[in-house]
N, C-alpha and C positions, 0 to 999 in steps of 0.2 A: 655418680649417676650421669649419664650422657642424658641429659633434656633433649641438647639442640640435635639429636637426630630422630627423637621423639614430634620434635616440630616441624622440622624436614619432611620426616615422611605422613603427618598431617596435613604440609602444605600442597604436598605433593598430591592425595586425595582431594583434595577438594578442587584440585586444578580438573583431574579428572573426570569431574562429574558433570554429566549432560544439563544443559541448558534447560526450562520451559517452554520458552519462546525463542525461535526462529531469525536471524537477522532477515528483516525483508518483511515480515509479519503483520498483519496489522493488530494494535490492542489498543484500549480504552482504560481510564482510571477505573478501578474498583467501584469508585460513586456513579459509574458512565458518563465522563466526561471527558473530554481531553484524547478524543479519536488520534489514534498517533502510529507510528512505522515504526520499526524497530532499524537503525543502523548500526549500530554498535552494540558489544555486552559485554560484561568481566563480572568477576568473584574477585569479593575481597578475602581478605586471609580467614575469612569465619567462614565464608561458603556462604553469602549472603549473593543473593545475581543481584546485578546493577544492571541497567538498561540507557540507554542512550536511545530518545526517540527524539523522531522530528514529532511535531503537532499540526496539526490539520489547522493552518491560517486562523478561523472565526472561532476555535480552543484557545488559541496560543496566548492570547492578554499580550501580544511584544514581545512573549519570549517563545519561539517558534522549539528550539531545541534545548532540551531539558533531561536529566540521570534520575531515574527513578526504579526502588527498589521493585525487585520481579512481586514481592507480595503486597504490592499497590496496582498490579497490572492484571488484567484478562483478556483474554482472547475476543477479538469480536466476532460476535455470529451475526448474520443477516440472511437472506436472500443469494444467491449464485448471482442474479444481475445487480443486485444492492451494494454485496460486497465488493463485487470485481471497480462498480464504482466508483464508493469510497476509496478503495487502493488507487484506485485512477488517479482521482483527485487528491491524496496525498501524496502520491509521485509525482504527481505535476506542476506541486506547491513545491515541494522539497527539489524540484528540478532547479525551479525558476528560482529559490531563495540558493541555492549551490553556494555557500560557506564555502571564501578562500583557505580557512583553518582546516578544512577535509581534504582527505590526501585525494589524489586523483583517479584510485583505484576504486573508493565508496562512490565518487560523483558518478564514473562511467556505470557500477555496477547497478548507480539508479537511476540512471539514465536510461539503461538497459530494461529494468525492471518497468519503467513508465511506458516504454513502447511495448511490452511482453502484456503490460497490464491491457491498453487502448485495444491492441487487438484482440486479447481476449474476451473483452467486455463486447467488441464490435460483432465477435462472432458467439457468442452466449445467444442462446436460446428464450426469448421473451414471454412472458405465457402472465403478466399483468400490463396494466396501462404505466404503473408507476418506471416499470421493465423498460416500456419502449421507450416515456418522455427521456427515459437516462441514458438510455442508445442513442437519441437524437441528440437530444446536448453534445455529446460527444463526436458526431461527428459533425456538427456543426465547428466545431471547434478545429476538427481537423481541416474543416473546409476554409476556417477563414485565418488559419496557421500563418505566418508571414515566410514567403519565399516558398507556395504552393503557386504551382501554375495554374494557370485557366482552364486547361484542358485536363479532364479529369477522366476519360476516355481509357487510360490504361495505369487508373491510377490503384494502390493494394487494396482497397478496401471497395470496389465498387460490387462485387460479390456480395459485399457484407451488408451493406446498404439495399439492393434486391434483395436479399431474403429478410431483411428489418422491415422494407414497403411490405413484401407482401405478410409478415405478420401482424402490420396495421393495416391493411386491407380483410386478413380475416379475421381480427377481432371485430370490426366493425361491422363485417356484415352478419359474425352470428349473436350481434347486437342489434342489429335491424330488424333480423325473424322473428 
């Protein structure tokens, strides 16, 4: 009997089959704890997904990056501005902790991912107050970035910041009426 091409071509399907989650993603443990990205994933020879996430800093206990199976992880849902947030904020963590053991093409493609996130969060549509505080963070943050000039006059986000004033201009005022 040929087994080993029995096994072969077992191994072979299981390399084939799609993923759950996405690299780039963001998930949470099953108990919702432990907000985390996905950078890395494999199948072991059973078809089990393994995950490689970084951990959102004040999850992490010390240990910021962690292998956990796909059937310990879900998908986070939130909010359009809530999510883009959290993604923010975990690309910004995982920017600033950049592990010399990751090859150089993961660091750039989340370094990538951290500026794709800020801006999209900068120009997201706000439509609660929790919305806007999370838009101001954020760009306070870019205002007080180190090696930002002073003059901010033609800087990318001043667009995004005029239509953030005036959507706390008009929550306020159809809070006044």
């Amino acid at each position: 009997m040929n087994a080993h091409v029995n096994i072969a071509e077992a191994v072979s399907q299981v390399a084939d089959q799609t993923y759950r989650f996405e690299i780039g993603q963001t998930v949470e443990h099953e108990n919702g704890g432990m907000r985390s990205i996905i950078f890395d994933r494999e199948k072991s020879a059973c078809g089990r997904e393994l995950y490689h996430v970084y951990v959102v800093p004040e999850d992490a206990y010390g240990r910021p990056i962690r292998i956990i199976l796909g059937d310990a992880l879900r998908a986070r849902t939130t909010s359009l501005v809530a999510g883009l947030f959290e993604e923010y904020r975990i690309y910004r963590a995982f920017v600033a902790d950049a592990d010399t053991e990751m090859s150089e093409e993961v660091v750039e493609h989340f370094c990538k991912c951290f500026f794709d996130a800020e801006a999209n969060l900068v120009n997201a549509p706000a439509s609660l107050y929790a919305d806007l505080l999370m838009k101001v963070e954020v760009f306070k943050e870019i205002v007080s970035a180190p090696g930002i000039e002073e003059d901010f006059s033609d800087y990318r986000y001043v667009e995004a910041l005029g239509s953030t004033m005036n959507e706390i201009e008009t929550m306020l005022s159809s809070n006044l009426h």
